[in-house]
C-alpha atoms as one frame of an Amber mdcrd trajectory, in Angstrom:
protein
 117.020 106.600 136.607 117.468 103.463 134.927 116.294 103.444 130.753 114.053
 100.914 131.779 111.358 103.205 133.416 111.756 106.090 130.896 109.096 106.742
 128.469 109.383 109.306 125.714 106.143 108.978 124.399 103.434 106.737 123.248
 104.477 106.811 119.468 107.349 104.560 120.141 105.309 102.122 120.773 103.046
 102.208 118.167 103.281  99.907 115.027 105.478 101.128 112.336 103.562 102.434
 109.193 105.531 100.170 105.737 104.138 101.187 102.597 102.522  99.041 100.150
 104.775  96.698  98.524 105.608  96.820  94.948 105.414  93.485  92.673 108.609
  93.266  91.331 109.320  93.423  87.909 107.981  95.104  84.604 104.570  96.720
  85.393 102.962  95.019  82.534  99.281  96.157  82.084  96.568  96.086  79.078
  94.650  98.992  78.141  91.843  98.366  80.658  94.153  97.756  83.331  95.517
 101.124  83.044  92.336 102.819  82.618  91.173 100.914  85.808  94.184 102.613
  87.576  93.437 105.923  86.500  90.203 105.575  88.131  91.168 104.203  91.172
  93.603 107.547  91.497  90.954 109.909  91.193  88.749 107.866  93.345  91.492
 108.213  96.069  92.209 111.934  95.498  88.571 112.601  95.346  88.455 110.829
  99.263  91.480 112.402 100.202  90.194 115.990  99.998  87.242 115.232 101.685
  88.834 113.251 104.501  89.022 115.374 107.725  90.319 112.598 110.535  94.147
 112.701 110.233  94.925 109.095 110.954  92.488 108.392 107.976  94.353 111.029
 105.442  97.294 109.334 106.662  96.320 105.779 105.698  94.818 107.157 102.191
  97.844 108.967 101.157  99.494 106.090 101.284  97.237 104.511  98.702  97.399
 107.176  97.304 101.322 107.280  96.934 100.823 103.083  95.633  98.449 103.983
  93.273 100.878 106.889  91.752 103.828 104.328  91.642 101.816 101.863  90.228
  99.811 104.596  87.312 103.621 106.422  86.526 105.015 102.292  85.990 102.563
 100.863  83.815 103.458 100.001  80.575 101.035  98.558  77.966 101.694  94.850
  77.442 102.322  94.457  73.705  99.403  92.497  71.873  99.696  88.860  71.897
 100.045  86.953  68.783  96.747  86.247  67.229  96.963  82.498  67.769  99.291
  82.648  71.095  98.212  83.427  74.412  99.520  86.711  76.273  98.549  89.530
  78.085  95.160  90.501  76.938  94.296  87.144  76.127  90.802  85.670  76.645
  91.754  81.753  76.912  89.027  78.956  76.743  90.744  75.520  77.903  89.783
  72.149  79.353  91.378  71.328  82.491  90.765  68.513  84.683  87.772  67.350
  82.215  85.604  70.686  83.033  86.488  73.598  80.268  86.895  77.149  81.700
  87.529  80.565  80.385  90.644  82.647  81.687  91.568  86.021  80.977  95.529
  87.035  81.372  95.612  90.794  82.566  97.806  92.929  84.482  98.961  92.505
  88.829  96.636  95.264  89.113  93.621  94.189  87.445  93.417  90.359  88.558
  90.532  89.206  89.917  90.932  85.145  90.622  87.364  85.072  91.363  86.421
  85.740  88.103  88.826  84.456  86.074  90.486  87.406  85.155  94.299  86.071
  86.334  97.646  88.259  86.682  99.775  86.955  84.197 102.275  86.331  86.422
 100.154  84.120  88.436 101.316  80.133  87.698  98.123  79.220  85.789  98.656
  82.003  83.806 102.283  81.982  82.974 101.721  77.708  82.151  99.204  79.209
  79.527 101.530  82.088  78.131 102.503  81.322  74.489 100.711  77.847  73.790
  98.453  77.711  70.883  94.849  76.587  69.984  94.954  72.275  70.525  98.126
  72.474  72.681  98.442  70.650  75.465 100.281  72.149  78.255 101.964  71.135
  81.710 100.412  72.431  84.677 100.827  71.005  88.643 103.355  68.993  87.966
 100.968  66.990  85.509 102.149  66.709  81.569  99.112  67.588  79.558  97.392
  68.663  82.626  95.530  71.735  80.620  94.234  71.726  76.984  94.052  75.040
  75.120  90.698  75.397  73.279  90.439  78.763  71.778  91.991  82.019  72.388
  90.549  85.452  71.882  91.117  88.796  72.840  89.927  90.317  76.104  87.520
  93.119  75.026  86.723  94.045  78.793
């Protein structure tokens, strides 16, 4: 019989299962950010045990195995200068005429939609060391961003 018509089984066919891919480099988080993990492990565990459909175990373990990698990486970002901004920064600037507050966090925690930016996000990294009244390049624009104040993230 030709290999053509022989089937071994459905699984062969099925999409192959990749696990979630790591960000490369240091796993730079601030205090929050690792809390924030911590939680999201024990949330997964919690589901985990109380999952009974296979396929779903299957998909949360993975998560699971992510969240792990991503908890056993971390490392605290060390503290920004006072007057630079870093990781753990809370940055007011002036950009494009409208002023806007950014916070620089961890891959992890960012959340674009509310400001809260991974640091190695470009916004973030154009902002990372600049001082209160610099002017920075952003966009291929000199000057494009203004740096008002900078304060720690407390959240």
């Amino acid at each position: 019989m030709s290999v053509a018509f022989r089937r071994e089984s459905d699984e062969e066919h099925l999409e192959p299962k990749f696990e979630q891919p790591i960000a490369p480099g240091p796993n730079l988080v601030t205090a929050r950010g690792l809390r924030l993990i911590g939680e999201r492990v024990v949330e997964i565990e919690a589901a985990v045990a109380a999952e009974t459909d296979e396929e779903a175990r299957k998909v949360l373990l993975r998560d699971l195995r992510y969240w792990h990698t991503r908890q056993t990486t971390a490392e605290i970002a060390p503290s920004p200068e006072e007057d630079e901004v870093g990781i753990g920064s809370r940055v007011r600037v002036r950009m494009n005429g409208a002023e806007r507050v950014i916070a620089i966090v961890g891959g992890d925690e960012a959340e674009p939609g509310e400001d809260r930016l991974a640091f190695s996000a470009p916004l973030a990294r154009a902002l990372m060391g600049a001082a209160v009244g610099e002017k920075v390049a952003f966009a291929d624009k000199a000057d494009a961003i203004e740096v008002l104040a900078i304060d720690k993230d407390e959240s």
